[in-house]
N, C-alpha and C positions, 0 to 999 in steps of 0.2 A: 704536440706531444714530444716528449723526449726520451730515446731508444736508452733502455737500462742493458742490452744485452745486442753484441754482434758476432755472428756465426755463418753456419753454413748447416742446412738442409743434406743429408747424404741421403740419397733414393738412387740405392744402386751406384752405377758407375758417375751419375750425374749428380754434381755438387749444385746446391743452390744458395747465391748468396743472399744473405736476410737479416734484417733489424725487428727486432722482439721490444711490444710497447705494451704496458699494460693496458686493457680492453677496459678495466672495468677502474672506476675511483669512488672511493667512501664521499656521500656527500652530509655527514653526523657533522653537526653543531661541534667544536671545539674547543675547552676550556682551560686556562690556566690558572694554577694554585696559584694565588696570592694573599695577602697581608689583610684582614678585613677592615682593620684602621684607614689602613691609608692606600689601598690596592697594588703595592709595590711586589714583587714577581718573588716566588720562593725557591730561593736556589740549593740543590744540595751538593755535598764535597765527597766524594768519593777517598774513606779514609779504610784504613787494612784494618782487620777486625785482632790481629795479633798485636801490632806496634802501638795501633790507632795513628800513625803518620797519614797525611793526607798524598794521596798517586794520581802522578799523573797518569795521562791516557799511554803515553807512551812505554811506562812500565807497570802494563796491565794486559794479564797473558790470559789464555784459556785454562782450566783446569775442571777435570775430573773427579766428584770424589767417589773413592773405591770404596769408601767407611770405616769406623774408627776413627774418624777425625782425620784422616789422611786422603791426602791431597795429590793427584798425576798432575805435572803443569804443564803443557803444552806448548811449544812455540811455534813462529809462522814456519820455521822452516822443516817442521813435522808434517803439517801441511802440506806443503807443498811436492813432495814425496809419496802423496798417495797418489793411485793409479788414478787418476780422471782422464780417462780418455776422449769425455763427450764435454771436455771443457770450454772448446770453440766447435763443437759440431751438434746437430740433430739427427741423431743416426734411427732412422727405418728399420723397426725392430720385423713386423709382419703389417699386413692389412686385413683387418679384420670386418662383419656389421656393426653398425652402429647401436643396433639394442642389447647386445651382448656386451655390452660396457657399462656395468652400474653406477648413475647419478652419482650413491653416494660417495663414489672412488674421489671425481673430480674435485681438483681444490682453488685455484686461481686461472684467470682467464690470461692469453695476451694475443695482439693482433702481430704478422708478420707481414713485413713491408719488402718486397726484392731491391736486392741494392747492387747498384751499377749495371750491369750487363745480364741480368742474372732477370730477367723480368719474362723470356718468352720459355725458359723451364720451370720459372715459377709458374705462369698459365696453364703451363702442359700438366702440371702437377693437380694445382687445381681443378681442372676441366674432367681427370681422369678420375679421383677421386666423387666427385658429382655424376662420372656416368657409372661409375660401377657400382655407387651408394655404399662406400665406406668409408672407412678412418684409417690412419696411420698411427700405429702404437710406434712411439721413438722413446728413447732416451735424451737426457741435457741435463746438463749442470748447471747452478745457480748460485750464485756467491757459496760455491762451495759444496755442495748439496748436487748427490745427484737424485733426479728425479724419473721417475716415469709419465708419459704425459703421452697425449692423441695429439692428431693434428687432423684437423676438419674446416667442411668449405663455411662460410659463415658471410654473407653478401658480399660474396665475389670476391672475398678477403681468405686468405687461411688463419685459421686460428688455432692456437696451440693450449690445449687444459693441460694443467700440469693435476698426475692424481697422488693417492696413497696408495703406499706401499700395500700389498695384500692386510701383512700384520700390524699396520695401524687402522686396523678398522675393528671397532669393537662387535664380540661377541653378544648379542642379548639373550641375557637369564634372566627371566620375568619368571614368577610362580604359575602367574595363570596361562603359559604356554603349556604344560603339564595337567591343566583342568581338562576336563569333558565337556565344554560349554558346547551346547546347538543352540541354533536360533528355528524360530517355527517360519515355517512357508509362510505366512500371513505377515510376519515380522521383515522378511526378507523382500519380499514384493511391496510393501511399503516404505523401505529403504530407499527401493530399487527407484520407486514413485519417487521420491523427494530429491533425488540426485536425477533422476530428467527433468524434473521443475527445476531445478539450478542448475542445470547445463549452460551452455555457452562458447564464443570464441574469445581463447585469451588476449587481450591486448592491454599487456602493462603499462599503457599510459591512461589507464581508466584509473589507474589504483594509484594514491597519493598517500606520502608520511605526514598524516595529519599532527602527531605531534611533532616533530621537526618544525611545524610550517607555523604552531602556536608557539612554538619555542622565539621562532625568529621575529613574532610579532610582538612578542614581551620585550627582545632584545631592543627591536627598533623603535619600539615605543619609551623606553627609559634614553637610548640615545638622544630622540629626540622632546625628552620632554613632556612627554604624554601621558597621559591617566592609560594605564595600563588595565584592558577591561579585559573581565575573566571568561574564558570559554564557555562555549558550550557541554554542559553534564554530558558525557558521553553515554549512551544507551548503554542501562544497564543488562547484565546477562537473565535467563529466565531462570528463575532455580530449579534446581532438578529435578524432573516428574518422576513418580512412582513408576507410573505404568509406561515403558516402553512405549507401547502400541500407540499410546493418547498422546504422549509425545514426537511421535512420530507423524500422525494424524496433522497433529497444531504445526508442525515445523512445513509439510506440505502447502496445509493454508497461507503460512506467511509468507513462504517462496511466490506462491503466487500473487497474494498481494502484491509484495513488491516489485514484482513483475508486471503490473498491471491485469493481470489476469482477473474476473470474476471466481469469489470464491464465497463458498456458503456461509451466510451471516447469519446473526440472532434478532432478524427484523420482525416487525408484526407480521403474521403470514397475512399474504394478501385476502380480499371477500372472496366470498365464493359467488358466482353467479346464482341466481335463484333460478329455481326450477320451477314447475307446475303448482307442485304442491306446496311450496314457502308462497306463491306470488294466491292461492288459491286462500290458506292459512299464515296472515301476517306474522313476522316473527315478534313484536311487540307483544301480539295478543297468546302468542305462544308463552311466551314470556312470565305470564302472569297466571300463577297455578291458584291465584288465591280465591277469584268466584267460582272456578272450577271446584274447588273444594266446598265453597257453602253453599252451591246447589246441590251437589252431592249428599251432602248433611242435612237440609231439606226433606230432600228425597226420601233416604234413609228416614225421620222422623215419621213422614208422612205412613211411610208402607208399616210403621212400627205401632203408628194410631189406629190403621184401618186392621190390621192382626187382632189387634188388641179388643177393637170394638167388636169385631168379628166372634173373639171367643167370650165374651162379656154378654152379647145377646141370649145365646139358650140357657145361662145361666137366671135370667129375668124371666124366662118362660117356666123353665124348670119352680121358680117362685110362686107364680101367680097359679100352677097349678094345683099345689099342694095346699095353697090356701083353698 
């Protein structure tokens, strides 16, 4: 690594000397404009938008515009005339907790290295930080720029965020912050369910830039020649349920799936053991309503002939007497 900044640590009476590396490096795919003919690189001229003369770098200044089409121009040695006091220093604004510093302040990371002689105040610094469990709110400048930044322990290393200003951090005005939305207890406790199904500890070397990694296998594939074979469809998203709750329900289920957990499927529900009375009455013969039904009709005929014959007799007697 190669130190972009060298300074000093001020904490208190005690100077710390230190070289500033950036912690962190972009690893995105890089591309340059070129020619599609013939793949030749595309260069532009830096030309003045009044004269159209083409400028060099070296008459080529800052400038402000105030509006109107008017122009403040700035040169290096306007610059150099502002107060930067924290231009070779890291000055120890207070020490503050660590949760009282919001994520979204921080902007870039860098490691701090002690240099020369300056390595058993650097430790003391570190060590005391790690036992009191705070930060260092400092100041420092940066090509120019001063910044607010923390300074925290990070594997035995200190590490320096540089953040934003208070008033670069945007306001949110959303409409539906002014709504009356609740959510119902039943809605909430299913929530609650679906984010312990997906709990975890974080270790970012589980999680990979899968497009990045197909990027480079297209690249290496046309370098060397090769039939360039097309990815895998990436799983589509589910479309958006009506009902909250059913939604909520299904996302549960697949957390655990994919967790390996059992979760309730739409299987044939298992037999049921027989009891007495099925092993007593096969369920085959249960089964089949149909001689059940024309003994029944039968029956019914029979008891409808013996009624019948029944009132038909004293009517034959009733005959034979009048004759």
């Amino acid at each position: 690594m190669r130190a972009i900044w060298k300074g000093a640590v001020s904490f208190g009476l005690v100077s710390i000397a230190v070289k500033l590396y950036s912690a962190t490096e972009e690893k995105d795919i890089r591309f340059h404009q070129v020619h599609r003919t013939d793949g030749g690189r595309i260069k532009y001229q830096r030309t003045c938008s009044v004269d159209g003369e083409v400028v060099s770098y070296d008459d080529i200044a800052k400038g402000y515009d105030i509006g109107g089409g008017e122009m403040v121009v700035l040169t290096d040695d306007d610059f150099a005339d502002l107060p930067l006091t924290t231009s070779r220093a890291i000055d120890v604004l207070q020490f503050v907790p660590a949760e009282q510093i919001d994520p979204l302040l921080f902007a870039k990371a860098y490691y701090l290295e002690p240099e020369g002689q300056a390595a058993k105040p650097y430790v003391l610094l570190r060590d005391a930080l790690t036992e009191s469990d705070r930060v260092a709110v400092v100041k420092i400048a940066i090509r120019q720029r001063e910044q607010l930044a923390t300074l925290r322990v990070h594997d035995n290393v200190l590490v320096l965020n540089t953040m934003l200003w208070p008033d670069e951090v945007r306001t949110p005005e959303f409409g539906f912050l002014d709504d009356d939305i609740e959510t119902r207890p039943a809605e909430l406790a299913m929530a609650s369910s679906l984010i312990d199904s997906m709990a975890g500890s974080f270790q970012p070397d589980e999680f990979t830039d899968n497009y990045r990694a197909a990027l480079q296998e297209v690249i290496d594939a046309k370098v060397e020649g090769r039939e360039v074979v097309a990815p895998e469809e990436p799983e589509q998203a589910p479309a958006a349920a009506v009902d909250l709750m059913a939604a909520l329900k299904a996302s549960v289920e697949r957390a655990k799936q994919a967790r390996g957990e059992s979760a309730p499927t739409k299987a044939a529900p298992a037999k049921a053991t027989p009891t007495k009375a099925t092993k007593a009455a096969p369920a085959k013969k249960a089964a089949e309503p149909t001689p059940i039904k024309k003994a029944a009709a039968k029956k019914t005929t029979a008891t409808k002939t013996t009624t019948a014959a029944k009132k038909s007799t004293p009517a034959k007697k009733a005959v034979k007497k009048s004759a």
